[in-house]
N, C-alpha and C positions, 0 to 999 in steps of 0.2 A: 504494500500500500504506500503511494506517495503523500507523504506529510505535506497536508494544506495547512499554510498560515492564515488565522484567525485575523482578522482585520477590524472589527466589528467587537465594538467596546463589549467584555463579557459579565455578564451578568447573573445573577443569583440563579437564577430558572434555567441560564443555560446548562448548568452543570447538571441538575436531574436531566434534561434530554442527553447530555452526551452519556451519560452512564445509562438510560435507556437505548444510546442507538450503537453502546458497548464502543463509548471513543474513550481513549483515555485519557484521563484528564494531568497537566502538569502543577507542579509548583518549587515555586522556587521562594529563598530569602532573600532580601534587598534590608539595608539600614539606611540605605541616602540614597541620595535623588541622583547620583549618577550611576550607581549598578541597578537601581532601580529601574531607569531610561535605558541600558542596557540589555536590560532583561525584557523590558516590555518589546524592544525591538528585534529582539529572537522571536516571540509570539509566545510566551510562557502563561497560560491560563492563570493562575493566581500565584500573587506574592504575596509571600508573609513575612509581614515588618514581625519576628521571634523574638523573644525575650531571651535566646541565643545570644541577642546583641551583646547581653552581659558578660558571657567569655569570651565571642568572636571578636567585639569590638573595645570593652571595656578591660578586658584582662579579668573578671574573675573565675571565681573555680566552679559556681555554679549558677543559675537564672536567677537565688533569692532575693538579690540586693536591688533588681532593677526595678524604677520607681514609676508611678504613674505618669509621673514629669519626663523622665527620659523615652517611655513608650512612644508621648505626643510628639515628646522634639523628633524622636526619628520617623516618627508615622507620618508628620507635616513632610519632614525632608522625600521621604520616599514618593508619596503622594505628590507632589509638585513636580517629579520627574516623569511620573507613569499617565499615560491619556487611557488605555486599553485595557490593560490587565485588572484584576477584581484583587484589590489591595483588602489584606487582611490582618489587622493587628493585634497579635497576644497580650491578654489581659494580665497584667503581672499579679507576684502571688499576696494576698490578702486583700483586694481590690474587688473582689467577688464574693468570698469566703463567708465576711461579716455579715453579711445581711443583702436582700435587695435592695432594697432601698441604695445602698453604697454602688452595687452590680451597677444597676440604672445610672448614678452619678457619671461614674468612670468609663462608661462602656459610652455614653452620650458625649464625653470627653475625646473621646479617641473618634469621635464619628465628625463633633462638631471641630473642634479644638486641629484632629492628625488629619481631617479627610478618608478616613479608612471609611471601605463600607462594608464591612463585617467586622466580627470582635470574636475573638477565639478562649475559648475555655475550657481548662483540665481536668477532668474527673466525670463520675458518670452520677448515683444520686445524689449525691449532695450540691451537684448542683444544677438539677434540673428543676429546679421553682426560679432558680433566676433564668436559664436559659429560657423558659417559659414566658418569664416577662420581659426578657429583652426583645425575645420574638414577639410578643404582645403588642409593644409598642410601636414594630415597623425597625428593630436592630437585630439586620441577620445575625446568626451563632453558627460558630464552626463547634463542633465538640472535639475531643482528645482523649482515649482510652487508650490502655496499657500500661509502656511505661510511661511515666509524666513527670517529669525535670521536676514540676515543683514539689513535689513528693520525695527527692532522690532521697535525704533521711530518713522517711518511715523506708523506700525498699534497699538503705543500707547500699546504695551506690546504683549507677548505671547497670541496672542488672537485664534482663530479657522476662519477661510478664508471662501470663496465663500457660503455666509452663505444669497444675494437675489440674485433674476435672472439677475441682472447686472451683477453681478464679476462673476459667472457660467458661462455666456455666455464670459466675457474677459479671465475667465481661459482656458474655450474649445479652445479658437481661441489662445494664448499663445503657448499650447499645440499643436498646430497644427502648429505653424509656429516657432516651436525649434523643430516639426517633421524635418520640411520644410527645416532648418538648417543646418539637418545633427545631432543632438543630437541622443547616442545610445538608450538614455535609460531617465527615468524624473521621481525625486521623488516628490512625493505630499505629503506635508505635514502640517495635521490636516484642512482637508475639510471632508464636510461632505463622507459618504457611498457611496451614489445617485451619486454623485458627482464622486467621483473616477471612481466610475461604469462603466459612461457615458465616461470621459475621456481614462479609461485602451480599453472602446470598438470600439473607436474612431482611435484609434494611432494601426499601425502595431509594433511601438516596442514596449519595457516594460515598463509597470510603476512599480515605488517600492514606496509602503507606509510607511508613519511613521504617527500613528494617523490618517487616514485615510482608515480604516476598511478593513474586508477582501477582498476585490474581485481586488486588483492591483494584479499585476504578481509578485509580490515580497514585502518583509518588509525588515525595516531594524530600526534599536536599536540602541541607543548608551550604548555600552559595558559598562559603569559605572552604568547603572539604571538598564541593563539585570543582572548583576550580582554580585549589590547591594555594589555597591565600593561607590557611591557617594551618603551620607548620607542626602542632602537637600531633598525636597520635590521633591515626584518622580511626570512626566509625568501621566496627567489622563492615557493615553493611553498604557503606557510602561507596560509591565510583569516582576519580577524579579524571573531568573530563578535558583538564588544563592543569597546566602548572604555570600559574600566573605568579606565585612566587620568587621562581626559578629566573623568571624572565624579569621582576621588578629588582632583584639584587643583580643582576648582568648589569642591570642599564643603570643603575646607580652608581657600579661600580667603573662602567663607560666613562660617567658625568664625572665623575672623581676625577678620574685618570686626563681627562680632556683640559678641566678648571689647571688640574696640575703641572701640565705640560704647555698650558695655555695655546690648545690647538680651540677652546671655548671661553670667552665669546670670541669670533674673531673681528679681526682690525679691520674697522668700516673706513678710516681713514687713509 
């Protein structure tokens, strides 16, 4: 099959027809308005402004520390870059958690404030009275099941999810009630194959995998390990489809060597 690029700004409802007409859907990470614009020009169906940004971009060790202030600032920057793609920005953690009432503040923040137009949130019942009312009021919901970063303390690290028939059977039923929700879409992330399987054949919307093998209706990468910007230890699961790294220490070290020998700037005179 020839990959047709999407030209035609996408939208919430596109995504149940592509998973109805078995298209599969992409996603990628953006934090600014120039990998963002970047990315929208490949034709990548949604970007997610992540709260990744707190390792990838911030240096820390995990997503806790990032605040609902840094979400906007990046979610504006990305937003301002992308005309096409369906920009979608992670709710960071306690921002949901306390109450609706808060859900609705912050999630209205990121919509009114970042330009996002969806808001993405972790876990499956606890929080689906908020995903319920965010979707109530006209703020699409991604959901997130399995592992969930902002959880990595209770699962004692980056571990892989619904791994006996206990947690399989709470993530089905998770899944089925952030369906129930109103959530458009739910990413699974690092459960097993079987496991997605069952869930992507279970749900009328989409699932999008990260770690979680082929058969969801969409992946999705964080930008930094697709295209090899972030030099720690890559994801088992992650593909790098660049080494943009590789190639930003060459040319710095060009620019060095240039300034040094003074072959840059050259003499206009």
């Amino acid at each position: 099959m020839t990959y047709q690029r999407r030209t035609q700004q996408v939208r919430v409802p596109d995504l149940q027809a592509m998973k109805q007409r078995g298209e599969k859907i992409t996603m990628l990470t953006a934090y600014d308005a120039t990998i963002g614009r970047l990315l929208d020009r490949a034709g990548v169906d949604l970007i997610l402004v992540g709260d990744s940004l707190g390792m990838v971009v911030l240096g820390y060790e995990t997503t806790l520390p990032v605040t609902i202030e840094v979400m906007i600032h990046h979610t504006a920057a990305v937003t301002r870059g992308v005309s096409r793609a369906l920009v979608v920005a992670d709710m960071p953690f306690l921002t949901y958690q306390v109450s609706t009432e808060e859900a609705v503040r912050n999630a209205g923040r990121l919509i009114q404030e970042g330009g996002a137009s969806a808001v993405k949130l972790e876990g499956g019942l606890h929080i689906a009275d908020a995903a319920k009312r965010l979707n109530d009021i006209g703020i699409p919901v991604m959901g997130h099941l399995g592992l969930t970063p902002q959880s990595i303390h209770k699962f004692g690290g980056f571990r892989p999810q619904a791994r006996d028939p206990q947690a399989v059977s709470q993530l089905l039923e998770d899944a089925a009630m952030l369906e129930h929700a109103g959530v458009f879409a739910i990413v699974l992330e690092s459960v097993p194959d079987d496991v997605a399987w069952q869930v992507t054949g279970n749900l009328n919307i989409p699932t999008i995998g990260i770690g979680a093998g082929p058969y969801c209706d969409g992946q999705v990468l964080v930008s930094y390990d697709a295209f090899g910007l972030h030099e720690g230890p890559m994801p088992p699961f992650a593909k790098q489809y660049a080494q943009a790294a590789d190639e930003m220490v060459n040319g710095a070290k060009s620019y060095i060597e240039d300034v040094r020998t003074g072959r840059f700037p050259e003499q206009r005179m």
